[in-house]
C-alpha positions in Angstrom: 25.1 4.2 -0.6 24.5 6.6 2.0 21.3 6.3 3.8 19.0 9.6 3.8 19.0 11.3 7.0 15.7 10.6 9.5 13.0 12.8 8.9 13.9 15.4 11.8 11.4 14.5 14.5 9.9 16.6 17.4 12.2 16.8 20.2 15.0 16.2 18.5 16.0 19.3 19.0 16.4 19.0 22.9 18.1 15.6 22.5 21.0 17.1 20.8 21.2 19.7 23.6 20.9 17.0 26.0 24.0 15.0 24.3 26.2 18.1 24.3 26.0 18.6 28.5 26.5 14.7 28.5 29.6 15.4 26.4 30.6 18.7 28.7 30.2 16.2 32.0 32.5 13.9 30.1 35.0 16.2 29.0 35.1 17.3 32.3 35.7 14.2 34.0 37.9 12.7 31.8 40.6 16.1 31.9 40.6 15.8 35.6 41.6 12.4 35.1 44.5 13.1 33.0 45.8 15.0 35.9 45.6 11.8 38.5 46.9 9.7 36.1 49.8 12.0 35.0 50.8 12.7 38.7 51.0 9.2 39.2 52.8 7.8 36.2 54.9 10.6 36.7 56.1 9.4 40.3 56.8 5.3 38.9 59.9 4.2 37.6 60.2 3.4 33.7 57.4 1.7 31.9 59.4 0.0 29.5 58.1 -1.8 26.5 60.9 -4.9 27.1 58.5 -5.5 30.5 55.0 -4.9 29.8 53.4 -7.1 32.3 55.6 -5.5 35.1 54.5 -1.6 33.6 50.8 -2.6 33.9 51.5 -3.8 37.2 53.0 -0.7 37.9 50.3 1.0 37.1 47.8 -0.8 39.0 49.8 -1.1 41.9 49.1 3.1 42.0 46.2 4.0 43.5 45.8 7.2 42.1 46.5 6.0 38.6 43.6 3.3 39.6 41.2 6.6 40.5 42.3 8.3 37.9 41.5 5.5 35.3 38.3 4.9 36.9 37.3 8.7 36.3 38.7 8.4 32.7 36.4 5.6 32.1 33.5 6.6 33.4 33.9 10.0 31.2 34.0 7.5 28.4 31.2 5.8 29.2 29.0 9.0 29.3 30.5 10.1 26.1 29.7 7.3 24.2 25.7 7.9 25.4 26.4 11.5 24.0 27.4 10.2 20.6 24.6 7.8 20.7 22.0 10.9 20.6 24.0 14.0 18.8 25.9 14.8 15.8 30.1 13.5 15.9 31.6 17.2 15.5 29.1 19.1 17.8 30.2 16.1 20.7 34.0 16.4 19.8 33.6 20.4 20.0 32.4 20.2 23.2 34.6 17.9 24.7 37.7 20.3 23.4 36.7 22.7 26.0 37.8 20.5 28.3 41.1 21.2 28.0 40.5 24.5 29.6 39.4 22.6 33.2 42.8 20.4 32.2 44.6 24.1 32.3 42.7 25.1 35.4 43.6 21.7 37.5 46.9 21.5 36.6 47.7 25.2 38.5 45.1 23.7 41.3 42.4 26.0 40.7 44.5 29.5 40.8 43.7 31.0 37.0 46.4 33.4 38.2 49.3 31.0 37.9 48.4 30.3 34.1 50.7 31.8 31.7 49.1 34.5 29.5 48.8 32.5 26.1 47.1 29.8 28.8 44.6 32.1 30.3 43.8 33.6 26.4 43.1 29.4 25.5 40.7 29.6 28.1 38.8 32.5 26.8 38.5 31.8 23.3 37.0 27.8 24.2 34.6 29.4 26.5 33.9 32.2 23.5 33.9 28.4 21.5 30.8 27.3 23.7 29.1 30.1 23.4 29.1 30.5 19.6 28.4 27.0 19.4 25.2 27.6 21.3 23.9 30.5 19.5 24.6 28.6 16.2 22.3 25.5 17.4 19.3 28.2 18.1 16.7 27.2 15.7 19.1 24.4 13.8 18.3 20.7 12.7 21.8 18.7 12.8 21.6 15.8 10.8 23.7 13.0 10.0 24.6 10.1 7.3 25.8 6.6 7.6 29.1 6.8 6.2 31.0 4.8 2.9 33.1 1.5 4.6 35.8 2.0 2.3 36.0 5.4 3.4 35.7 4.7 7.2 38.8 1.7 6.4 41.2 4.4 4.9 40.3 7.1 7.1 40.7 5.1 10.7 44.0 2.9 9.2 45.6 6.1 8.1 45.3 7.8 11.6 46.6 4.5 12.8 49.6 3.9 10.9 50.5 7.6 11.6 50.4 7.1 15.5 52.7 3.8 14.8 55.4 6.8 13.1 55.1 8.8 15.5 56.2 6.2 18.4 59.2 4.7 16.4 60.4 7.8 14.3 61.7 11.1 16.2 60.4 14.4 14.9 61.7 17.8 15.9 59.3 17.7 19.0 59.6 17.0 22.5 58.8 13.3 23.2 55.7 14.1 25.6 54.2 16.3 22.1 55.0 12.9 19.5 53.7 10.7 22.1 50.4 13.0 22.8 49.9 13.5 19.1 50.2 9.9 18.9 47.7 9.0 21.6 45.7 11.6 19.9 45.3 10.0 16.9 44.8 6.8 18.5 41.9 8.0 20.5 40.5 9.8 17.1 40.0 6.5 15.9 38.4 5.2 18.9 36.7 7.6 19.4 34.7 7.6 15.6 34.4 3.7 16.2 32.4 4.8 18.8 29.8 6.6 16.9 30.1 3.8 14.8 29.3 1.0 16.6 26.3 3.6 17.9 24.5 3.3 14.8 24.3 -0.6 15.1 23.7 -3.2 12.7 26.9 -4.3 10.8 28.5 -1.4 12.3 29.0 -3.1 15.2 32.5 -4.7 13.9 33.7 -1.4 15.0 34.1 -2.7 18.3 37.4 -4.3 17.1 39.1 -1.0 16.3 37.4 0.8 19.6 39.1 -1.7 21.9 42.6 -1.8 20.0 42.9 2.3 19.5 41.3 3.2 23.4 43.8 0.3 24.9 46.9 1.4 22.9 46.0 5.2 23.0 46.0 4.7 26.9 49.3 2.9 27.0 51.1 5.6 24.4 49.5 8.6 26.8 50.7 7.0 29.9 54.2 7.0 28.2 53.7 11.3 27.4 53.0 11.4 30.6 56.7 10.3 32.1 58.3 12.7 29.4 56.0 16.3 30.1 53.9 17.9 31.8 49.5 17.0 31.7 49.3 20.6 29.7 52.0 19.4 26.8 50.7 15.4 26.4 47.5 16.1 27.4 46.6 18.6 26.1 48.2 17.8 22.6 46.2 14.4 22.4 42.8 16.2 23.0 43.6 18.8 20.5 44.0 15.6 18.1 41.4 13.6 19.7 38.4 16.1 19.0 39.8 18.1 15.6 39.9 14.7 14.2 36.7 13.8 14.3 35.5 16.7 13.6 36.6 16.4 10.6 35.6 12.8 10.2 32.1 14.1 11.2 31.7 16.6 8.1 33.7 13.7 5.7 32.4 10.5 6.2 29.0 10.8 8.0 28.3 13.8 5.8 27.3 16.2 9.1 25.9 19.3 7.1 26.5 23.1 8.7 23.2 24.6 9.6 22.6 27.8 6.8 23.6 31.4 7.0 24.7 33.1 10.2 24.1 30.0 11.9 26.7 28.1 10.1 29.4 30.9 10.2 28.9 30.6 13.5 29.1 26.9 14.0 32.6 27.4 12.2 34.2 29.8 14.1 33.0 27.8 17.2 34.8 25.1 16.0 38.3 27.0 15.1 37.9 28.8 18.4 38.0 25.6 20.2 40.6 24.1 18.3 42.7 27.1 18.8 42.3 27.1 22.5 43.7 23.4 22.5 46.7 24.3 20.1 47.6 27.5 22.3 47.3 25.1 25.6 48.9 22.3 24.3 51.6 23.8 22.4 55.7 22.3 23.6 56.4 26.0 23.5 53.6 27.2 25.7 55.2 28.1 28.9 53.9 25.6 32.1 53.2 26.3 35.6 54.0 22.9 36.6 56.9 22.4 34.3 58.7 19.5 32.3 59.5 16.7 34.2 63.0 15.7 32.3 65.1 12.4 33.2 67.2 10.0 30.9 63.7 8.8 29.0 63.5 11.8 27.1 67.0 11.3 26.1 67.7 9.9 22.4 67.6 6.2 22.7 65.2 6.4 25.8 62.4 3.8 25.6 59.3 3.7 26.9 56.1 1.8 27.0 55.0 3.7 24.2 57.6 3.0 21.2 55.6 -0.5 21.0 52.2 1.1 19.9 
């Protein structure tokens, strides 16, 4: 059975608020990270599934991967406090606006060097963050403990779709499958999270937080060597907060607020996810361009056809 929502409670209002700046810091962090990491995966030789101990060595042999890991997981950390103390899909709308700083680092700070379908993502998240704002003015999110059953199906499907997309090729560059992959990956890490938040028996969670944040890293690390930060990036955050967003109005029964409010809370939401699907897009032109070698040829393996 679902367990009633708490009886809202005075300042629970200015909690929620306080959760979705934690989640803009973390959003923030974790998209400049991408960039560190992807400049420096981009520079190694291979990572090669056939020699995993010899990738991850690789990896932290690169001191700007190591930086840009140690960003990554401090964003993570601060996210997790943000789910802690607000709703699932107003945390994962937030951090989709990251994806605009992503666009913004990855021309090194000169909007004028984005493409004009890039600069219009920007827009629209930003227009994202604002109606999401206006629709929390006088609202009272709540949330459900979700159905196990339904949390089992839900996170193994997501799974054993990021396993397809690493061993089956679909008419997609191999930095998009990849991102979508690590997207999905990270989806299901990502709701373990709020999970294992709630406490209790929900703490077996942690098993599928590890598995899906370790292998999510290793199949976005792979992206990396086959695109540009903007393609595999951007594609896995997309994924990574439309997901749960989702999740967060399925299984922990997240209601819109009523009227205006939750027109607005809607359009937030498809304005945000639009702005990563214009950014993220294979066709989207970059400013840094794809970074092509004999990986992304047929055949070419990579550290992420094992996840």
């Amino acid at each position: 059975m679902r367990r009633a929502p708490a009886p809202v409670r005075e300042g629970v209002f200015e909690t929620v608020w306080i959760g979705l700046c934690l989640a803009l810091v973390s959003a923030l962090a974790v998209n400049w990270a991408y960039t560190k990491e992807h400049d420096a995966v981009a520079a190694l030789p291979p990572l090669t599934a056939r020699k995993p101990f010899r990738s991850l060595a690789l990896l932290l042999g690169s001191s700007g991967w190591r930086v840009g890991f140690a960003s990554e997981t401090a964003g993570w950390v601060v996210y997790v406090i943000a789910l802690a103390i607000a709703p699932l899909s107003l945390v994962q709308a937030v951090s989709a606006s990251g994806i605009a700083v992503l666009a913004l680092l990855v021309v090194h700070g000169q909007p004028s060097r984005l493409s004009i379908r890039e600069r219009l993502a920007v827009g629209v998240a930003l227009l994202g963050l604002v109606l999401l704002s206006l629709s929390l003015v006088g609202a009272k999110p709540t949330s459900h403990t979700p159905h196990g059953a339904g949390v089992v199906i839900w996170l193994a499907a997501a799974a054993g779709a990021a396993v397809a997309l690493t061993a089956v090729r679909i008419p997609f560059s191999r930095a998009a499958a990849l991102g979508l992959a690590a997207g999905l990956l990270f989806s299901d890490g990502d709701i373990s999270a709020k999970l294992v938040s709630l406490g209790g028996i929900w703490l077996v969670a942690l098993v599928p937080l590890v598995v899906c944040y370790a292998a999510g890293t290793g199949v976005l690390q792979a992206a990396f060597q086959h695109g540009s930060a903007l393609t595999a990036a951007g594609i896995a955050t997309l994924v990574t907060n439309a997901v749960p967003i989702a999740a967060g109005f399925v299984l922990f029964d997240e209601a819109l607020p009523p009227g205006i409010r939750g027109a607005l809370q809607i359009a937030a939401f498809a304005s945000i996810v639009a702005s990563a699907g214009l950014l993220g897009s294979p066709a989207a032109p970059r400013p840094d361009g794809p970074r092509r070698s004999a990986r992304d040829a047929p055949g070419g393996e990579s550290v992420g056809n094992r996840q």
